[in-house]
C-alpha positions in Angstrom: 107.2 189.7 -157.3 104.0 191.4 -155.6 102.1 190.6 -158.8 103.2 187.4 -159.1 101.8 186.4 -155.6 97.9 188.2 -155.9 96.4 185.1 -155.7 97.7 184.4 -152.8 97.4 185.6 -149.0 99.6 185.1 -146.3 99.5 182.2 -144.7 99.4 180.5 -148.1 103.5 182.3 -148.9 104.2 181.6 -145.4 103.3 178.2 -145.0 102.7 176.4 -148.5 101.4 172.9 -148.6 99.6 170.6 -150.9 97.4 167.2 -149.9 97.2 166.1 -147.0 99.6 169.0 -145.4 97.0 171.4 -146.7 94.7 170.3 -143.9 97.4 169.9 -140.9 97.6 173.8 -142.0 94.6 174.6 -142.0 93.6 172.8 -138.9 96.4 174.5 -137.5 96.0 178.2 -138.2 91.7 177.9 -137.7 93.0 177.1 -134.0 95.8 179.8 -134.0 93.3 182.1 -135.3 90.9 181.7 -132.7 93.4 181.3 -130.5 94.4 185.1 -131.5 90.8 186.3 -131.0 90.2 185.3 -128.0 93.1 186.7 -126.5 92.9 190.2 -128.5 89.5 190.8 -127.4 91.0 190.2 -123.6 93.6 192.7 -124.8 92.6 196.5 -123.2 94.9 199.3 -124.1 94.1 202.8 -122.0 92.5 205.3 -124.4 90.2 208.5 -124.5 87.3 208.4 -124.5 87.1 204.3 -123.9 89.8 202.1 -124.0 90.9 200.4 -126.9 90.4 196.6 -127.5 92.3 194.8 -129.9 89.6 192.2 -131.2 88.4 194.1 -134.4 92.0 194.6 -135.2 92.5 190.8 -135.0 89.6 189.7 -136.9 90.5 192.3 -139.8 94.3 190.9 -139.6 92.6 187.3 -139.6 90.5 188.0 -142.5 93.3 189.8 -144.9 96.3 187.2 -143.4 93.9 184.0 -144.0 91.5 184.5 -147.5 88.2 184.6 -147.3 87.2 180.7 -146.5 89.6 180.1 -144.4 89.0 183.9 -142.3 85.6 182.5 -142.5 86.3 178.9 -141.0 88.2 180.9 -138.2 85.5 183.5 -137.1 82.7 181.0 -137.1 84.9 179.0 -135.0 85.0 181.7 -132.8 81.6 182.6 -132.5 81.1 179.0 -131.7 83.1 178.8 -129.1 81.0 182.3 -127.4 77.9 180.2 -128.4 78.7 177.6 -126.3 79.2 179.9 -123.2 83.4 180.1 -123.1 84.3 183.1 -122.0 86.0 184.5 -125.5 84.2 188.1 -126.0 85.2 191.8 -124.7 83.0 192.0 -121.4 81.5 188.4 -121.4 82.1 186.4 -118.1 80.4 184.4 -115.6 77.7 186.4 -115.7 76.7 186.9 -119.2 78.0 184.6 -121.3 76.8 182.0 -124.2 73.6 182.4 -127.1 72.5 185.5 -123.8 75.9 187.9 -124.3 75.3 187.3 -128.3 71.7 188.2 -128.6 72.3 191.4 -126.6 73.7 195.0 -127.6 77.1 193.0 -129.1 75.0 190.3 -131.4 75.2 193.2 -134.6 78.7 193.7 -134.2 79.8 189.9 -134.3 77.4 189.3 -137.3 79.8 192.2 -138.4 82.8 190.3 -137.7 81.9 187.7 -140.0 81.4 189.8 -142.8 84.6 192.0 -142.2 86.6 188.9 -142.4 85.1 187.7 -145.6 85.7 191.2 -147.1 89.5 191.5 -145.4 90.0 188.4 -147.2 88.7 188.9 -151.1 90.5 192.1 -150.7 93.9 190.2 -149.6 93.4 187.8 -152.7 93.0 190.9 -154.9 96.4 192.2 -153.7 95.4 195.2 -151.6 97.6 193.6 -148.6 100.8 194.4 -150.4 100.4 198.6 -150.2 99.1 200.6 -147.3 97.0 203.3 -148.7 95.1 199.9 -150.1 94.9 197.6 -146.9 94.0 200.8 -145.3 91.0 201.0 -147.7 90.5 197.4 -147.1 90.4 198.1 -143.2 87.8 201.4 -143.4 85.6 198.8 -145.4 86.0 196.4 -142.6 84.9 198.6 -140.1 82.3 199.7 -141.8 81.1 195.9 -142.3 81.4 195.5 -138.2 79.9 198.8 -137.5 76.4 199.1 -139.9 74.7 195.8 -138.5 76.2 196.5 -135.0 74.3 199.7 -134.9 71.3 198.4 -136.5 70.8 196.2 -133.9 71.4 198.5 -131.2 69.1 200.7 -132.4 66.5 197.3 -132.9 67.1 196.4 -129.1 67.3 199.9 -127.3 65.0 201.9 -129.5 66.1 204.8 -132.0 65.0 207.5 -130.1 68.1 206.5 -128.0 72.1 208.1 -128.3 72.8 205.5 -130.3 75.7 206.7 -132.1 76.8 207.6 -128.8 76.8 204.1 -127.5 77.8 202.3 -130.2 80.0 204.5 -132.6 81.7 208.0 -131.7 83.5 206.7 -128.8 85.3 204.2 -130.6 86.6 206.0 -133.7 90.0 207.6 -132.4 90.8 203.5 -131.2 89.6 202.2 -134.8 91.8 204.7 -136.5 94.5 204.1 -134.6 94.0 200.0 -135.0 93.6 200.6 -139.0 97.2 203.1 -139.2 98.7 199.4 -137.4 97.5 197.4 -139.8 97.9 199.3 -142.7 101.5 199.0 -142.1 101.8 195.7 -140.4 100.7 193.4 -143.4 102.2 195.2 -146.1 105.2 195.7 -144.4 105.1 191.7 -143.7 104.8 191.1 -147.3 107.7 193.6 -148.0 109.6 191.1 -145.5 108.6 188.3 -147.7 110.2 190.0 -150.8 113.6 190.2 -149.2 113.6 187.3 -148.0 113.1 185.7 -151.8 115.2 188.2 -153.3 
């Protein structure tokens, strides 16, 4: 059964369509999917040493539940949205908001988002959503994908004679390990659902 569905992700074996359907569902989840970013990253759960916030775990999730154009579609939606000064990112507001909050010490880690979603979803298409040890793979890679340029343009802005790893990386790894265990076992456990369900 899992081989026979590789080529698919998701929310194409949730909700299959053809023509003019296709759109209405893809309309449909681009908005859900934003809808589900912008309320992860607004999401705070109390952690040592920082708290953890749930938006990287929802644009991975995105990424490996929608494929990689329509992950993409979904993020870029997203950023759009920030762009034009809604208040959708951890710690924008009022204040600090639009192209400003973008450009500054966050801007590397949303250019990340983009390309963690495009990875999450070629690696759903190749199947490695259907076994943990694989979508947790998928998920280190991910983070990686978020973390790199994030850093890199810390270090651009700030300087690299400052802590940057301190800022921008070691505080977050216990939260980011934690986030990938969930989703190692959410969407291959939702696929595992899917089997019964056909069987």
């Amino acid at each position: 059964m899992a081989q026979a569905l590789t080529d698919k992700v998701l929310a194409e074996t949730l909700w299959p369509a053809q023509g003019a359907a296709l759109r209405v569902r893809q309309a449909v989840l681009v908005i859900a999917g934003i809808a589900a970013l912008i309320v992860a990253a607004q999401i705070k759960v109390p952690m040592w040493p920082v708290p953890i916030t749930m938006g990287t775990f929802a644009v991975l999730t995105v990424g490996a539940a929608y494929g990689p154009r329509m992950g993409l579609a979904t993020i870029l939606g997203y950023l759009g949205l920030g762009a034009l000064g809604f208040d959708v990112f951890v710690g924008s507001g009022a204040e600090l908001n639009g192209l400003e909050y973008m450009m500054g010490g966050t801007g590397g880690y949303l250019l990340g988002y983009v390309l963690a979603v495009v990875a999450l979803g070629y690696a759903a298409r190749a199947g490695w959503d259907r076994s943990a040890g694989r979508m947790a793979l998928a998920m280190l890679i991910g983070n990686a994908l978020i973390y790199i340029p994030g850093l890199l343009w810390l270090g651009q802005l700030y300087g690299w004679d400052q802590p940057i790893l301190a800022w921008g990386l070691t505080p977050f790894l216990i939260g980011d390990a934690l986030k990938l265990a969930l989703a190692a076992l959410l969407v291959p456990g939702l696929w595992k659902l899917i089997g019964r369900a056909r069987g």
